[in-house]
C-alpha positions as a Markdown table, in Angstrom:
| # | Residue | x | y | z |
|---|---|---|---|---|
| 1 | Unk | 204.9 | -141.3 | -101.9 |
| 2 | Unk | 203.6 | -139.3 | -99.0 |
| 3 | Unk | 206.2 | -136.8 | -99.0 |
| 4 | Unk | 204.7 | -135.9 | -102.5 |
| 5 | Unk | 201.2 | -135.7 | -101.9 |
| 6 | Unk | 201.3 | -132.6 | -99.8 |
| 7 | Unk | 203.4 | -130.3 | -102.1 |
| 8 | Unk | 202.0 | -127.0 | -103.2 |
| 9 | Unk | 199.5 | -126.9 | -100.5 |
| 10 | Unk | 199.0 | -124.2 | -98.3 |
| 11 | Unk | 197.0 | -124.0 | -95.0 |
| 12 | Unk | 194.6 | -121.3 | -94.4 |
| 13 | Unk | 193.3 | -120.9 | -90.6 |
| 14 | Unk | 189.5 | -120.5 | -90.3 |
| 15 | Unk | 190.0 | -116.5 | -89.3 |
| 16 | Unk | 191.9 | -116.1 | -92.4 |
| 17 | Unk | 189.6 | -117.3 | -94.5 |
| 18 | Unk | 187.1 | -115.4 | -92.9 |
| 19 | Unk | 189.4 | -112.4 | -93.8 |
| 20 | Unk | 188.8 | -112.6 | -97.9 |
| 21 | Unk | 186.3 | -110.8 | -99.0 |
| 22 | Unk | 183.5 | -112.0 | -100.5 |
| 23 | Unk | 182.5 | -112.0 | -103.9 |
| 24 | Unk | 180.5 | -109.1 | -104.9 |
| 25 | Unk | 176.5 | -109.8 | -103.9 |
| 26 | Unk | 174.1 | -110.7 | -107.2 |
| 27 | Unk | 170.7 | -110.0 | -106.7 |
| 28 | Unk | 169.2 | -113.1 | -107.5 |
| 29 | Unk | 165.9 | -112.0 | -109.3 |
| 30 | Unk | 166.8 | -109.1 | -110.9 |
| 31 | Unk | 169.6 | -112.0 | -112.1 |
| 32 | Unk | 166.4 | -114.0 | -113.3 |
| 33 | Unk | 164.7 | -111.5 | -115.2 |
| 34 | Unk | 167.7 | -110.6 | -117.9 |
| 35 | Unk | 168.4 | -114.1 | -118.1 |
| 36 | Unk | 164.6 | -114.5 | -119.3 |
| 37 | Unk | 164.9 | -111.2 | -121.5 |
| 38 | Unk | 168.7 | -112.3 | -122.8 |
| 39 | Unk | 166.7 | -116.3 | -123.7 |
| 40 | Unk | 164.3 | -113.8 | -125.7 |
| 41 | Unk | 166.8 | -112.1 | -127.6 |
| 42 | Unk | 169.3 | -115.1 | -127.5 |
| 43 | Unk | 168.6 | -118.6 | -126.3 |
| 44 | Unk | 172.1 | -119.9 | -126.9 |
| 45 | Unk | 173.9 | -116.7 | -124.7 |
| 46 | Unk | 171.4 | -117.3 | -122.3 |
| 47 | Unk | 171.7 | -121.4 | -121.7 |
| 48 | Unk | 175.7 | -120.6 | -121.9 |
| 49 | Unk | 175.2 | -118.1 | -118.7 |
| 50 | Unk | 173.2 | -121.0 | -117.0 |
| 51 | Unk | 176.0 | -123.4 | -117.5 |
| 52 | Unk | 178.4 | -121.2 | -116.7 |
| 53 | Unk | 177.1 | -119.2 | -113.8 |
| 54 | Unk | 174.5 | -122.1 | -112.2 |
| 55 | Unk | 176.0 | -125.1 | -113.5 |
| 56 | Unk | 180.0 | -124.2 | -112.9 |
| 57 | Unk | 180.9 | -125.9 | -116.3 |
| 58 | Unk | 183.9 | -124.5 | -117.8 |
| 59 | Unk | 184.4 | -123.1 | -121.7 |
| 60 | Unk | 184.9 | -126.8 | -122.9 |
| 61 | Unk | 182.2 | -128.1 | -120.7 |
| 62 | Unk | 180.0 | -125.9 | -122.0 |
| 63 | Unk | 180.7 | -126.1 | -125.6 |
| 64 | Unk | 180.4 | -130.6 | -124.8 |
| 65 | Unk | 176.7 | -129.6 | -123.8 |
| 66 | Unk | 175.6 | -127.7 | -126.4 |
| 67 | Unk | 177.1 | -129.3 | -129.4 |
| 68 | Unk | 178.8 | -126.2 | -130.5 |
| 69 | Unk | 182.6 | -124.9 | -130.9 |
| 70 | Unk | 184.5 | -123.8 | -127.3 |
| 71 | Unk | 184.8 | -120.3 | -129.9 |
| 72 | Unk | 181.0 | -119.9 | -130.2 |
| 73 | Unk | 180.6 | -120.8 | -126.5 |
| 74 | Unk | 183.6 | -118.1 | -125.6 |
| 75 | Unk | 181.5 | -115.2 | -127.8 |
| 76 | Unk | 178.4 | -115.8 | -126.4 |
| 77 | Unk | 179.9 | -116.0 | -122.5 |
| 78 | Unk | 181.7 | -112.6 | -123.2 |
| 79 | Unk | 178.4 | -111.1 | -125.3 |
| 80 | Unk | 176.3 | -112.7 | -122.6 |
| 81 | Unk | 178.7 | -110.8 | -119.6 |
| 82 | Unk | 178.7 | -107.6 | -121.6 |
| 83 | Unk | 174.5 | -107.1 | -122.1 |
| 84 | Unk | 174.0 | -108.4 | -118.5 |
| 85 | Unk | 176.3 | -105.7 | -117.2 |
| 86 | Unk | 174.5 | -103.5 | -119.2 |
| 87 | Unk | 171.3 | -104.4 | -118.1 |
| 88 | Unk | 171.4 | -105.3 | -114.5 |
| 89 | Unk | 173.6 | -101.7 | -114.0 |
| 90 | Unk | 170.2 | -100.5 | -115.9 |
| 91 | Unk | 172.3 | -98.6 | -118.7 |
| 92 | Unk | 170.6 | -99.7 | -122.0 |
């Protein structure tokens, strides 16, 4: 029924969007790089980044795609995070 279909939505005017800030800038290459350094020192961490980040997949997703447990694809995503961090902020 119509009356349904339109519950729980909420209507945003253009200028307030335009008022959320925007999710912090990545650079891009420097992006690139780790990933190739991370698929050096872990293939599986780095293809889970790729689906995640590039891709959009979610845990599940992920773990469909690679044949392997949404657990090991949660572990990698959060070791994957933590060494990127680490080496984009250039702390090693």
């Amino acid at each position: 029924d119509r009356a349904k279909r339109g519950r729980g939505q909420v209507h945003v005017s253009l200028s307030e969007a335009a008022d959320v800030p925007a999710a912090p800038a990545v650079d891009l290459v420097a992006l690139d790089d780790a990933l190739k350094t991370l698929e050096g020192l872990n293939a599986r961490q780095s293809r889970v980044v790729e689906l995640r980040f590039f891709g959009g997949l979610n845990l599940e997703e992920a773990a469909h795609v690679l044949n392997v447990s949404v657990g090991t694809v949660r572990r990698d995503w959060s070791l994957a995070q933590a060494w990127l961090f680490r080496e984009l902020s250039g702390r090693r």
